[in-house]
Backbone as CSV, one residue per row, in Angstrom:
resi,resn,N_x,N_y,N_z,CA_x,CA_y,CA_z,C_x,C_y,C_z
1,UNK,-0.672,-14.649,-12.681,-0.987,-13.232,-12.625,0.198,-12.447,-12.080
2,UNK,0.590,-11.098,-12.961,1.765,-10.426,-12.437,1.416,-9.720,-11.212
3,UNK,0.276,-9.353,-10.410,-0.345,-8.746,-9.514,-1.316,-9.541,-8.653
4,UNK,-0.458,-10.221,-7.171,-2.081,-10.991,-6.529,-2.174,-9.862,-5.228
5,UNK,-3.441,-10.127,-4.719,-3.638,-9.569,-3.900,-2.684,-10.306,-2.342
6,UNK,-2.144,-9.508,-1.354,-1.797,-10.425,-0.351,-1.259,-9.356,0.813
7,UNK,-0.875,-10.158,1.688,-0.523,-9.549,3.249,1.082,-9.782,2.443
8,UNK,2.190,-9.235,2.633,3.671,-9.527,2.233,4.197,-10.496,3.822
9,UNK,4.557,-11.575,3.211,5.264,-12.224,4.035,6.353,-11.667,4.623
10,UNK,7.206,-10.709,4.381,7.994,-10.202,4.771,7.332,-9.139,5.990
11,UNK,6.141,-8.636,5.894,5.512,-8.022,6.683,5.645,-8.430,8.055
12,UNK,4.940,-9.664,8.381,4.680,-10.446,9.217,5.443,-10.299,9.671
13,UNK,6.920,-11.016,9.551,8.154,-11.035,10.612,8.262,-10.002,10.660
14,UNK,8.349,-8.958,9.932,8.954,-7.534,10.285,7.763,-7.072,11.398
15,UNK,6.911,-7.383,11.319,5.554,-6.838,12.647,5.969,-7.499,14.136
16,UNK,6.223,-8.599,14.173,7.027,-9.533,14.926,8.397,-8.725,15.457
17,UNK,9.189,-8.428,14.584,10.317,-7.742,15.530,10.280,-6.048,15.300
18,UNK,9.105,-5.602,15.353,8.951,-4.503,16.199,9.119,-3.339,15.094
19,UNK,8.728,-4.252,13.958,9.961,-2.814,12.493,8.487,-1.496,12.461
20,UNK,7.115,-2.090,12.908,6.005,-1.322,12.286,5.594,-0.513,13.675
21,UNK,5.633,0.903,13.611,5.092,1.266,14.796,3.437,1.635,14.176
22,UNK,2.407,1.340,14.286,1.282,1.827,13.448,0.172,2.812,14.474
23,UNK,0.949,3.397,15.363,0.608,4.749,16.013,1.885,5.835,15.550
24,UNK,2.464,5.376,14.935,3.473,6.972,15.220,4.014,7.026,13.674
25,UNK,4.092,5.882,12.354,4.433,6.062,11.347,3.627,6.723,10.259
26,UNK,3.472,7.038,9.579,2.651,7.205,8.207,3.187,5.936,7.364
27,UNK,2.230,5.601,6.532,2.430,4.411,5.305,2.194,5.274,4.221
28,UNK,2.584,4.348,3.323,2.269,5.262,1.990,1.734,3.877,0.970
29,UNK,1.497,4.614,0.020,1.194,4.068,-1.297,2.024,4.435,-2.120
30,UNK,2.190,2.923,-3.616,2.694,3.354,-4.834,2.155,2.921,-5.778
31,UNK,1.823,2.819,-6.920,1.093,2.818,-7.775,2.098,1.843,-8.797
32,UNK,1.396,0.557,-8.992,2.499,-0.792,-10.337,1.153,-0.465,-11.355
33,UNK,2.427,0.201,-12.369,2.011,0.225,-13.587,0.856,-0.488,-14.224
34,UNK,0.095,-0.475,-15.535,-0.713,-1.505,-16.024,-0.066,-2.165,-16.905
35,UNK,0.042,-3.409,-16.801,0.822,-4.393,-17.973,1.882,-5.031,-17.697
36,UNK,2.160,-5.071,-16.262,3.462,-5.038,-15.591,3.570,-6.960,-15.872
37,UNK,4.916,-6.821,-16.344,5.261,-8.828,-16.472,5.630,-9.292,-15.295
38,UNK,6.497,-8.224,-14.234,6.933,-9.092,-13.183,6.050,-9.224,-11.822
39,UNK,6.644,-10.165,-11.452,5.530,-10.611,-10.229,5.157,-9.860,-8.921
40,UNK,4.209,-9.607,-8.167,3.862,-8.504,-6.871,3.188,-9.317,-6.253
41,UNK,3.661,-10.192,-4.973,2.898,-11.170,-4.298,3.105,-11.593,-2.616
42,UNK,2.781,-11.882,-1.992,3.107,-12.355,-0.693,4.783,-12.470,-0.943
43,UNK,5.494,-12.485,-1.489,7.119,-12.822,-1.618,7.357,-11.231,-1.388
44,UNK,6.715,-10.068,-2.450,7.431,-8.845,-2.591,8.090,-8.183,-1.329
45,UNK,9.177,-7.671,-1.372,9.678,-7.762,0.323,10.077,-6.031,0.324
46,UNK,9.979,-5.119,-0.708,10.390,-4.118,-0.493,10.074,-3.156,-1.680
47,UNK,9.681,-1.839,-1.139,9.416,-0.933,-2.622,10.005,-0.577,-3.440
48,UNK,11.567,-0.600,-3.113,12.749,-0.713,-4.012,12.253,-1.600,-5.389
49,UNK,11.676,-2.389,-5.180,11.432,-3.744,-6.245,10.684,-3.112,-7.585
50,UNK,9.839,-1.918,-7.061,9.228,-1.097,-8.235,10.079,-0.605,-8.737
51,UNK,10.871,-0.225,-8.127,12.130,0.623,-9.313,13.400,0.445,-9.750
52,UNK,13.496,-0.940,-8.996,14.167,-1.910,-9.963,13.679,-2.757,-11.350
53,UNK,12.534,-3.155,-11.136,11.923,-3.540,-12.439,10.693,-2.207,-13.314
54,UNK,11.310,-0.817,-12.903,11.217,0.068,-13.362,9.090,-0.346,-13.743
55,UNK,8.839,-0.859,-12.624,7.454,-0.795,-12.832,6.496,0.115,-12.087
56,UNK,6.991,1.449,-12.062,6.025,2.255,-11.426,5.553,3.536,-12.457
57,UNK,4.314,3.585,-12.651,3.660,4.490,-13.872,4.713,5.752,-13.924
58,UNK,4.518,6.122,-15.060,4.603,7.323,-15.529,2.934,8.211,-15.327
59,UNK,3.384,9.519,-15.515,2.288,10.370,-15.750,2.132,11.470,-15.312
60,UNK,1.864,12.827,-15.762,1.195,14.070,-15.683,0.779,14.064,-13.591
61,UNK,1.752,14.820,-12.952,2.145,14.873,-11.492,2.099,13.706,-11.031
62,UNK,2.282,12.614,-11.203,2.934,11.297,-10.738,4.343,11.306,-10.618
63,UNK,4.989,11.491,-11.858,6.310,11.073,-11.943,6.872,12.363,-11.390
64,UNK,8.041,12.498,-10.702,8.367,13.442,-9.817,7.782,13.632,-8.656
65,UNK,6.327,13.511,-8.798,5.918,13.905,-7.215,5.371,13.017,-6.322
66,UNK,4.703,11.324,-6.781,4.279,10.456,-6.181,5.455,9.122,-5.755
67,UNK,6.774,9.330,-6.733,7.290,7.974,-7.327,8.482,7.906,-6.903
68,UNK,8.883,7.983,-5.640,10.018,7.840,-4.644,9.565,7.193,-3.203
69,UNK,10.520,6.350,-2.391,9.595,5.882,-0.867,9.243,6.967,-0.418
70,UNK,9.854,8.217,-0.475,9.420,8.790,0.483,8.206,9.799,-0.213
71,UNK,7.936,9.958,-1.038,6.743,10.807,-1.771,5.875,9.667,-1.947
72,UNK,5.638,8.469,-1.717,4.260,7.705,-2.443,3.080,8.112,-1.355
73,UNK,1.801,8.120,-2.302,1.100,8.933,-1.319,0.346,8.527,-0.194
74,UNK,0.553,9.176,1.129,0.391,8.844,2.555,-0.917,8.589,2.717
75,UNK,-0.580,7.212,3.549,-2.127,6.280,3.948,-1.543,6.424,5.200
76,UNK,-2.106,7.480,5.986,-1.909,7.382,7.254,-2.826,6.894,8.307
77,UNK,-2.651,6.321,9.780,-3.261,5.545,10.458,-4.435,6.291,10.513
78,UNK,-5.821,5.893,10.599,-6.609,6.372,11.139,-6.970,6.952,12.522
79,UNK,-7.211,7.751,12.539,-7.585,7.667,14.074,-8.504,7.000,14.855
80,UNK,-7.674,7.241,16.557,-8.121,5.720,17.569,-7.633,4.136,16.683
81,UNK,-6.892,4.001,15.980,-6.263,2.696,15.387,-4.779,2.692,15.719
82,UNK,-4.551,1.344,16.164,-5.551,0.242,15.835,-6.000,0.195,17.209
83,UNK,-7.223,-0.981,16.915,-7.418,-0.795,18.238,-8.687,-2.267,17.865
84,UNK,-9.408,-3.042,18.940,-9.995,-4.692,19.034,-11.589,-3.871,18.152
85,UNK,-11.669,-4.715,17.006,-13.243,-4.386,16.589,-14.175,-4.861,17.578
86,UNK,-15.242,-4.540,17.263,-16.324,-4.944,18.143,-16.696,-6.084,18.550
87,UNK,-16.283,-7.118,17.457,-16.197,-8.545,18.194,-15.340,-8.963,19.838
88,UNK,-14.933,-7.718,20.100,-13.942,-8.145,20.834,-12.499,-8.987,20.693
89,UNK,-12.592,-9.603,19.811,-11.409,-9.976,19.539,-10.534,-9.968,18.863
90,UNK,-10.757,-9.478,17.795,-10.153,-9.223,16.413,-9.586,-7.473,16.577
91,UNK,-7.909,-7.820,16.249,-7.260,-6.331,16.510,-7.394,-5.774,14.765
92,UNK,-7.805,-4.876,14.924,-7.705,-3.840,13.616,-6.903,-2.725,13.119
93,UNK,-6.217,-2.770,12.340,-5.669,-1.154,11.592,-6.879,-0.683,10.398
94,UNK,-7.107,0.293,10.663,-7.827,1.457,9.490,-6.768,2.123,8.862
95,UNK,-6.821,2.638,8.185,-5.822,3.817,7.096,-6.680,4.906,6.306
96,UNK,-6.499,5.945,6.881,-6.877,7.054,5.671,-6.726,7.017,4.395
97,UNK,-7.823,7.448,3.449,-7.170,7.182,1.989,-5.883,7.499,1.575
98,UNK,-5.774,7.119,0.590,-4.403,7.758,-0.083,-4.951,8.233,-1.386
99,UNK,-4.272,9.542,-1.842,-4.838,10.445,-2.716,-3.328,10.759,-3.344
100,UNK,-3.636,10.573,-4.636,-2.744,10.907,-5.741,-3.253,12.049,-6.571
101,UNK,-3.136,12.941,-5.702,-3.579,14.200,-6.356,-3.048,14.803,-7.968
102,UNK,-4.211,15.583,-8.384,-4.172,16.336,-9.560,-2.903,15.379,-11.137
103,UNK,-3.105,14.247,-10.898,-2.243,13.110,-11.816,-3.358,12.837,-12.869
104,UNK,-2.771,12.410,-13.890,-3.071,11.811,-15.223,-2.346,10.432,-15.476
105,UNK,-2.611,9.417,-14.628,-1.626,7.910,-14.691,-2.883,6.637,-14.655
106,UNK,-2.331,5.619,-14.901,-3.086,4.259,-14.677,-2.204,3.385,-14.427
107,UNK,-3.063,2.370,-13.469,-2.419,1.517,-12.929,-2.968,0.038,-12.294
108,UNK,-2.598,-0.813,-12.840,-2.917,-2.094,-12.149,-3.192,-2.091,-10.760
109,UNK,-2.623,-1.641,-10.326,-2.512,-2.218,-8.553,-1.443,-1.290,-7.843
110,UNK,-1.442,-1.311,-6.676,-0.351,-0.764,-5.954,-0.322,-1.956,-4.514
111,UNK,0.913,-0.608,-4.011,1.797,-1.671,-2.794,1.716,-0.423,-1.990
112,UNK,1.084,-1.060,-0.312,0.977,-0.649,0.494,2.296,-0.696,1.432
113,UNK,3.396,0.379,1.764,4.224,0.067,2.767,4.362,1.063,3.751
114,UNK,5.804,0.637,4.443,6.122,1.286,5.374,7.739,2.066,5.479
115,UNK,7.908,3.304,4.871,9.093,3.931,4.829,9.650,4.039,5.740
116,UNK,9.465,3.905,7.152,10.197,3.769,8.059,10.402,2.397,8.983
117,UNK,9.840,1.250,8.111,10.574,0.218,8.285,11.641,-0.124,7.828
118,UNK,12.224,-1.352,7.651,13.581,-1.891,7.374,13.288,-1.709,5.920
119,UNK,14.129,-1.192,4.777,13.926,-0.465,3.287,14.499,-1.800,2.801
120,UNK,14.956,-3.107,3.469,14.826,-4.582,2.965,13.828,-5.247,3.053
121,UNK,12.481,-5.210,3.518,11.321,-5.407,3.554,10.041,-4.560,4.602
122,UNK,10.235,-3.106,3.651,9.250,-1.995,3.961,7.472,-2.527,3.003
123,UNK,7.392,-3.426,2.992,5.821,-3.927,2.002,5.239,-4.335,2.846
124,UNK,4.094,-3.802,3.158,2.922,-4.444,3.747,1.736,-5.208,3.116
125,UNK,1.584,-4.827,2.210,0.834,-5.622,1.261,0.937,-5.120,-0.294
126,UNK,0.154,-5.821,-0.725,-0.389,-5.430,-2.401,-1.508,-5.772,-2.636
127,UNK,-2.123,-4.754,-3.831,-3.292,-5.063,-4.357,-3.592,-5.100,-5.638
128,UNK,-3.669,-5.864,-6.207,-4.508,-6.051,-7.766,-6.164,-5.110,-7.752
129,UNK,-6.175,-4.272,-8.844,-7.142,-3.755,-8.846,-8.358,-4.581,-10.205
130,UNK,-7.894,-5.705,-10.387,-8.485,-6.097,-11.551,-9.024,-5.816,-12.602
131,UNK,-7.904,-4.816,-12.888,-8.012,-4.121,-14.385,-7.193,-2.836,-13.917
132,UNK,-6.949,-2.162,-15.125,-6.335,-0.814,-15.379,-7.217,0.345,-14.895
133,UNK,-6.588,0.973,-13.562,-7.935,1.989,-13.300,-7.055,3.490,-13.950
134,UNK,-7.644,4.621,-14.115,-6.845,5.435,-14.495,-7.444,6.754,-13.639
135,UNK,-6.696,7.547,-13.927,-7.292,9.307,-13.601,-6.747,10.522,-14.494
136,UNK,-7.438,11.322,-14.925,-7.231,12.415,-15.881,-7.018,13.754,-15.508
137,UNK,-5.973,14.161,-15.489,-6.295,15.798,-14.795,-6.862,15.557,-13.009
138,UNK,-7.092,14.895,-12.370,-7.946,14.390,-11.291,-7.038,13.723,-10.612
139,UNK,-8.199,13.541,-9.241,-7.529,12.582,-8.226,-7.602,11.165,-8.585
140,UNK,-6.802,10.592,-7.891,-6.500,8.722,-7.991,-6.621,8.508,-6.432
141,UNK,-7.686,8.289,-5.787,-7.515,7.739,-4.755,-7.260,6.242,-4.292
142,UNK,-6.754,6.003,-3.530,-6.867,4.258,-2.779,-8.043,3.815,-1.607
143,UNK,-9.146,3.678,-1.467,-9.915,3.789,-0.928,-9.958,2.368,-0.013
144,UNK,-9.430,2.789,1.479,-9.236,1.181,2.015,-11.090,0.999,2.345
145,UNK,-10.923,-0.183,3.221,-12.580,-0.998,3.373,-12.850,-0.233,4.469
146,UNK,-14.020,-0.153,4.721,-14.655,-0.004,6.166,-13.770,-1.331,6.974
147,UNK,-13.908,-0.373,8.294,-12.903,-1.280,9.377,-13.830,-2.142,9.942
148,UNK,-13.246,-3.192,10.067,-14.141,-3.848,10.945,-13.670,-5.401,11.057
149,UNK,-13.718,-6.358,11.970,-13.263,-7.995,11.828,-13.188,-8.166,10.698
150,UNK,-14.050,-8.485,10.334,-13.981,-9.516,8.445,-13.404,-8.412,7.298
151,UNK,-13.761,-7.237,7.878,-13.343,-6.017,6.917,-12.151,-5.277,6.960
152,UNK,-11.581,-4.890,7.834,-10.289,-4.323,8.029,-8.883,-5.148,6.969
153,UNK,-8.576,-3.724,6.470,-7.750,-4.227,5.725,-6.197,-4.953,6.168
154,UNK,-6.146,-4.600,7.540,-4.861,-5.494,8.135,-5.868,-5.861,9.625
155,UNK,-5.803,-7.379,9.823,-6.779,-7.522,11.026,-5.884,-8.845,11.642
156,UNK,-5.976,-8.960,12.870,-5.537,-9.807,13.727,-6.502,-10.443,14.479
157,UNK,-6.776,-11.680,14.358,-7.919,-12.410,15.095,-7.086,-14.109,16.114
């Protein structure tokens, strides 16, 4: 599969030496094309990689306004995050949606990063949406999970 779902290994160490502040940064989103041949997986180490293998959609207010690191659209921390779910033990990040406003694009999956990490491995994750989702004239949102231990979309236990 050209799209798996995963945490980016490159993440990890970069969380480790201090690259992610996840009280004071914004993250963003980008949107991998539908049909894409090359691979998006625990390896992907940076968002550069979309636009080197020129795999980031086209489309009606996408292109120009979503499709640069610094325009992909902001999944910012939630508020009070992160912070231990209710199990007590398990540390959690939440993220506000990300909204790709007023676009006409489709897309397999996108990549969750961090523009003000190291721009040699700014990826925090990826997601396969298992299939081509699209939007018309409309919003494209990214809708993370309810937070929670088993649920949080970045969780530490």
């Amino acid at each position: 599969m050209p799209i798996t779902t995963s945490l980016s290994n490159a993440f990890k160490v970069a969380l480790l030496q201090g690259q992610h502040d996840f009280i004071n940064d914004t993250c963003r989103v980008a949107l991998i094309k539908e049909g894409v041949t090359n691979t998006y997986n625990a390896s992907t180490l940076a968002y550069s990689t979309l636009i080197a293998n020129s795999d980031q959609p086209t489309g009606s207010g996408y292109s120009g306004t979503f499709d640069t690191e610094a325009t992909g659209a902001p999944a910012a921390i939630a508020t009070g995050f992160p912070k231990l779910a209710p199990d007590g033990v398990t540390a959690i990040v939440d993220f506000d949606d990300a909204v790709f406003t007023n676009v006409t694009v489709q897309a397999d999956g996108c990549m969750l990063y961090n523009p003000n990490a190291d721009s040699a491995a700014d990826v925090i994750a990826v997601f396969d949406f298992g299939g081509t989702v699209s939007a018309t004239s409309g919003d494209f949102t990214i809708q993370f999970p309810a937070p929670g231990a088993t649920t949080s979309i970045l969780r530490l236990a």
